[in-house]
C-alpha angles and dihedrals in degrees: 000000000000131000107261084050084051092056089053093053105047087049089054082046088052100043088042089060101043094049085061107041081049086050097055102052089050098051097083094050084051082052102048092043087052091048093048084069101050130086120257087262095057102039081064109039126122120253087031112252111255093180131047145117118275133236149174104216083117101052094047089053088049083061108044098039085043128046085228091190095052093053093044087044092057088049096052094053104033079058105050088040101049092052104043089053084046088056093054101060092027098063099052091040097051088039090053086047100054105033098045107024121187136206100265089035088112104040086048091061099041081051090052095052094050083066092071080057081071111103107226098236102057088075095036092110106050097043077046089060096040100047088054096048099056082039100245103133128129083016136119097231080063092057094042090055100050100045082055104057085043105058087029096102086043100055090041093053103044088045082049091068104046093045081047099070088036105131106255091209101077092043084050085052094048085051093053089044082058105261118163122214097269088045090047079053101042106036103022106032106027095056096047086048105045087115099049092046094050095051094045086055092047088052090048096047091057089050098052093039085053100052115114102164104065097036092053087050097047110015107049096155130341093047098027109141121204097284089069101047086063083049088060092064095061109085142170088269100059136279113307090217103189084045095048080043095060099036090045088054095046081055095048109040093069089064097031094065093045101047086059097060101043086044095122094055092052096052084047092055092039094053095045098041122027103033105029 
């Protein structure tokens, strides 16, 4: 074999890899959008049904038993929110980090991202408390607060890293042309840095879109997002699979679809931040 033919094979090798391991992961979202069109009976047959005829009885009865608009609307809201909030805190904090680093700046960020070690619900009472006593239950300001706090370490340190291999020259020239630190932020580093911080916020929107645990312990009905309205089709008798389905695909389609065509800025974000 020579080597050229060797290079061929070892990229088939690769591709073919990568298609399964891509087809695996995406197995169970085709199943769940085909279930969502079968009856109750045959959602749960045994062997599963492979063929059937659809319908979309299911989805029909997602939208008359949920106000489907109002729960997409909350997450919306409680996403874009939540992260540019996030953003806000986020993008002084990483620029002061990585321009004028400090003794204990490493062992601050390390410390901030400990807190992510932290299981949810270990702190749900007292946020709980909390929440109830500065009357912010069931709210979307509620929900905003805490998905902040929550992707705040992330977001910091994946902007850490960009501002990091900035190169410190033009902010040095700014300085001599009289900048001061929020005109070093707003003229010099946030337009060098328009790519890594939309796809930070992309990665922080499908988080948050993407949170069950606290929506289903603040918001149980007037601020629920999507997250909680698939809840709502797990009762005491049992799961109602081709109605979860269908309600589960309604939630997941909006960032789905987003997600795919804003796939190039979340691997870049991936790839500078998280794993760097």
């Amino acid at each position: 074999m020579t080597l050229n033919q060797q290079r061929k094979f070892k990229t088939f090798l690769t591709g073919l890899f990568a298609w399964s391991v891509a087809l695996v992961l995406f197995f169970p979202i085709f199943w769940m959008f085909i279930t969502s069109f079968k009856t109750e009976l045959q959602a749960i047959s045994v062997p599963p049904a492979l063929f059937f005829e659809p319908t979309l009885e299911n989805y029909v009865e997602v939208q008359e038993r949920s106000d489907y608009v109002k729960h997409a609307l909350n997450s919306v809201i409680t996403s874009f929110g939540s992260t540019i909030l996030a953003l806000i805190i986020a993008i002084p904090a990483a620029y002061s980090m990585a321009f004028f680093p400090g003794k204990r700046t490493k062992d601050i960020l390390l410390w901030m991202l400990s807190t992510k070690m932290l299981p949810a619900v270990g702190v749900l009472m007292p946020i709980y408390l909390l929440s109830r006593d500065y009357g912010l239950l069931d709210t979307r300001a509620a929900l905003v607060i805490i998905f902040t706090l929550m992707n705040l370490p992330i977001i910091v340190w994946m902007l850490f890293s960009y501002f990091k291999d900035l190169p410190k020259e033009i902010l040095e020239a700014a300085r001599m042309d009289g900048a001061t630190p929020w005109d070093e932020i707003v003229k010099v580093v946030l337009p060098l840095s328009l790519g890594a911080i939309s796809s930070t916020a992309l990665l922080s929107i499908v988080l948050c879109w993407n949170e069950a645990f606290w929506s289903l312990n603040l918001t149980p009905s007037d601020a629920a997002p999507l997250t909680a309205m698939i809840a709502s089709y797990s009762s005491p008798e049992g799961l109602f699979w081709a109605k979860l389905s269908a309600a589960s695909t309604l939630a997941c389609a909006p960032i789905v679809i987003f997600g795919w065509f804003c796939q190039k800025q979340l691997v870049q974000g991936l790839t500078f931040g998280a794993v760097k």
